[in-house]
Residue frames relative to the residue before (quaternion, step in Angstrom):
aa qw qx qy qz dx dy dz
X 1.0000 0.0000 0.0000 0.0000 0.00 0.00 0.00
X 0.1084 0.9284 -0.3414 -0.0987 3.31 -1.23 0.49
X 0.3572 -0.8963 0.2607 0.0318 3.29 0.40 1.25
X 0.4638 -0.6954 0.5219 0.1702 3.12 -1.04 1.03
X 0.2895 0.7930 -0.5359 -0.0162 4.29 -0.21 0.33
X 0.1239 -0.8185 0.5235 0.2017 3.11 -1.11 0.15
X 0.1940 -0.8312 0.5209 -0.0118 3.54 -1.21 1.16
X 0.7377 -0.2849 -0.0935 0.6050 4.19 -0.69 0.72
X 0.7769 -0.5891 -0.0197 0.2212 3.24 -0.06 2.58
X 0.3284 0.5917 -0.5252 0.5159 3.18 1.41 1.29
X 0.3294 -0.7566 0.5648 0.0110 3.78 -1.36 0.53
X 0.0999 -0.8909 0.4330 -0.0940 3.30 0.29 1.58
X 0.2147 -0.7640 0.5806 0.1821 3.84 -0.78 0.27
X 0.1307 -0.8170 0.5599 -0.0440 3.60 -0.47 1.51
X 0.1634 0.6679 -0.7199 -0.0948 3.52 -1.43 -0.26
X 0.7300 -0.4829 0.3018 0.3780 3.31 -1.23 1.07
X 0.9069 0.1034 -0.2682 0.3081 3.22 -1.15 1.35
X 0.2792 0.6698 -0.5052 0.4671 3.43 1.52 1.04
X 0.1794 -0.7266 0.6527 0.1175 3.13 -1.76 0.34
X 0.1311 -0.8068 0.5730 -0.0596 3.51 -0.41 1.20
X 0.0610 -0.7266 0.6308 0.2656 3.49 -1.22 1.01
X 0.1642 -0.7860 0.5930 0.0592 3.45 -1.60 0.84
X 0.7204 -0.3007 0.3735 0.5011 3.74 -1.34 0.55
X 0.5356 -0.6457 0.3736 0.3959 3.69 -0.99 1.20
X 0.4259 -0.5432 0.7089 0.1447 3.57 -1.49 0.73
X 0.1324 -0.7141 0.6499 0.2239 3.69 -1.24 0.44
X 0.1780 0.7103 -0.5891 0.3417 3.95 0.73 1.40
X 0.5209 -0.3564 0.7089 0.3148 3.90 -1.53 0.16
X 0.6665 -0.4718 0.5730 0.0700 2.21 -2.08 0.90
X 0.8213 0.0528 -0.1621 0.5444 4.24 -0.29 0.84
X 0.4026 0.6195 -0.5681 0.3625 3.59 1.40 -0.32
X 0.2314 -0.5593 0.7757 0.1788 3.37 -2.00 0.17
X 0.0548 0.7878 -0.6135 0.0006 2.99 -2.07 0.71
X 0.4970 -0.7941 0.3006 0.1792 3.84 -0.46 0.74
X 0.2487 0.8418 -0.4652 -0.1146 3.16 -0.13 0.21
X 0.6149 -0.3463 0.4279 0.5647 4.18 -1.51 0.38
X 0.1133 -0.5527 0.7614 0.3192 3.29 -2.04 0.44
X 0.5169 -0.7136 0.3943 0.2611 2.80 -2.12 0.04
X 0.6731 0.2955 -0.1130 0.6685 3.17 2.18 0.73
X 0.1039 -0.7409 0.6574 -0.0899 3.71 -0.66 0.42
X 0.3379 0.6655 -0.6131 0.2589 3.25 -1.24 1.41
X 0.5434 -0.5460 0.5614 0.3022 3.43 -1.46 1.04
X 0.6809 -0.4215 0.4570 0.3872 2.89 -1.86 0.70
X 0.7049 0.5546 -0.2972 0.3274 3.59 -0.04 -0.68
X 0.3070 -0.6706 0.5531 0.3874 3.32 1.42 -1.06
X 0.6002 0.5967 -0.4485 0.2875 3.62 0.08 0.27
X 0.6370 0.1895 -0.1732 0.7269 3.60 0.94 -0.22
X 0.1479 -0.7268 0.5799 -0.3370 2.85 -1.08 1.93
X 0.0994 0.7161 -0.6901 0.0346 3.65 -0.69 1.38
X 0.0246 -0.7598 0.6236 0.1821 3.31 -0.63 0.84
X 0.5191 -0.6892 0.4118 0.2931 4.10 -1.25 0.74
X 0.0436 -0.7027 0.7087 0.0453 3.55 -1.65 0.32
X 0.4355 -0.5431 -0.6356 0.3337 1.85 0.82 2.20
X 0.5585 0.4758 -0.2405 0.6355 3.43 2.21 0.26
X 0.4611 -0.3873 0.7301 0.3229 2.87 -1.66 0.03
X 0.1498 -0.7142 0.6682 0.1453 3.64 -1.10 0.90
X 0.7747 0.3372 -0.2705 0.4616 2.95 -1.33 0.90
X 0.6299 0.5915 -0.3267 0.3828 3.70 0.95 -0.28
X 0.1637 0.7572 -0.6268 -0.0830 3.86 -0.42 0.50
X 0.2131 -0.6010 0.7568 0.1438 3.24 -1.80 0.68
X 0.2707 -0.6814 0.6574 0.1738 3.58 -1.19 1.32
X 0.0381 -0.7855 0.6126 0.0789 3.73 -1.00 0.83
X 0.0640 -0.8439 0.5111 0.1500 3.57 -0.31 0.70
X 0.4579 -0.6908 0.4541 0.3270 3.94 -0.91 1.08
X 0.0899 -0.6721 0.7334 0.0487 3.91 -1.36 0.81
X 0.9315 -0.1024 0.0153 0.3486 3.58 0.07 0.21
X 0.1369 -0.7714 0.5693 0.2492 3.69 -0.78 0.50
X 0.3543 0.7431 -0.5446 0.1602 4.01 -0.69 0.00
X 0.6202 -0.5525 0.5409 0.1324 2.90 -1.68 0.88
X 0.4071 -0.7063 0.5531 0.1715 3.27 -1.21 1.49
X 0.7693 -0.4431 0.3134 0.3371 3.31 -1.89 0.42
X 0.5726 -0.4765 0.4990 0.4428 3.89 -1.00 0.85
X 0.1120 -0.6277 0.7701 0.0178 2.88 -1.85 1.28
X 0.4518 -0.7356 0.4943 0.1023 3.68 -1.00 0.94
X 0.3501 0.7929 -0.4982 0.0231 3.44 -0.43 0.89
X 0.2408 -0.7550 0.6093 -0.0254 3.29 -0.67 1.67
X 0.0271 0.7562 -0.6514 -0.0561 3.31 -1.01 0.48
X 0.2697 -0.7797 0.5586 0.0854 3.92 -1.07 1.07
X 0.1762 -0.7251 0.6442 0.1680 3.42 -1.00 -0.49
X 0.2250 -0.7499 0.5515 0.2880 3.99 -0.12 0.63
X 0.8917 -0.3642 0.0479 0.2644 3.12 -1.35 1.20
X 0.1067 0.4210 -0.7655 0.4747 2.54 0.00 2.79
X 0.3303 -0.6680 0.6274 0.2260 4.28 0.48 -0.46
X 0.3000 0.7010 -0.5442 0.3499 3.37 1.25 1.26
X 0.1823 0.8328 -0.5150 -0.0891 3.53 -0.78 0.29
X 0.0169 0.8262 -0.5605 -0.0546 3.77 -0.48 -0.31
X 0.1235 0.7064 -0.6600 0.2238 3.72 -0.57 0.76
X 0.0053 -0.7246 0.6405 -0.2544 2.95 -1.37 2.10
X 0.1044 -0.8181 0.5503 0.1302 3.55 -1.32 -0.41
X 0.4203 -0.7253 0.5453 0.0066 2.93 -1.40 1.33
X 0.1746 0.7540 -0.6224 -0.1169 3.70 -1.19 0.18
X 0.4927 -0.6718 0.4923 0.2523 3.39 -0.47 0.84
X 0.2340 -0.7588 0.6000 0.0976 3.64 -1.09 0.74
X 0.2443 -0.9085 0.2925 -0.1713 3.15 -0.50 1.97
X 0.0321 -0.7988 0.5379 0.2674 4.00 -0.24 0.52
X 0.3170 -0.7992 0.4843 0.1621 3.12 -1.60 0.06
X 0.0617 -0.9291 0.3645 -0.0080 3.35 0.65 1.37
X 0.2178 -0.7366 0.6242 0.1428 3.81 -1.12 0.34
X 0.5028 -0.6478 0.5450 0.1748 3.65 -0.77 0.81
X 0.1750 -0.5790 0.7548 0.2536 4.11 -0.55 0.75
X 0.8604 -0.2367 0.2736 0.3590 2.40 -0.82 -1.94
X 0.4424 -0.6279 0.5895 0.2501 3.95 -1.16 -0.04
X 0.2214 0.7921 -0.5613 0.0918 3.26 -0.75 0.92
């Protein structure tokens, strides 16, 4: 099965035993949690649920493997001759999830 879900308002396509990293989750470490997809289909694509605004009745188990913070992202920003400059960095705070199951 593979399912369409969506977590902090990005929309991700899973099937049972993927790992996906998403916008941080505030979950424990190894806990698991469920959430509604917004789509459901056989591999094949022939059986199809599409959502309004779920699929009812559908749970995906997602279980947490890690929180951490992605690699430094540079952002400099210049202005042409004003001698403006500005240079910072960003790392995004990340979850690491694992797919049980799809149902």
């Amino acid at each position: 099965m593979i399912a369409v879900i969506e977590l902090g308002w990005n929309q991700f396509t899973v099937k049972e035993g993927d790992i996906i990293d998403v916008k941080k989750q505030d979950k424990e470490i190894n806990s698991t949690f469920t959430v509604e997809a917004l789509l459901v289909s056989d591999e094949s694509g022939n059986e199809t649920k599409v959502w309004t605004p779920t699929v009812e009745g559908s749970k995906i188990s997602l279980k947490v493997l890690e929180q951490y913070k992605w690699e430094k992202v540079r952002i400099f920003k210049k202005k042409s001759k004003k001698r403006y400059t500005r240079n910072t960095w960003f790392r995004a705070h990340l979850t690491k999830l694992e797919v049980i199951s799809v149902a």
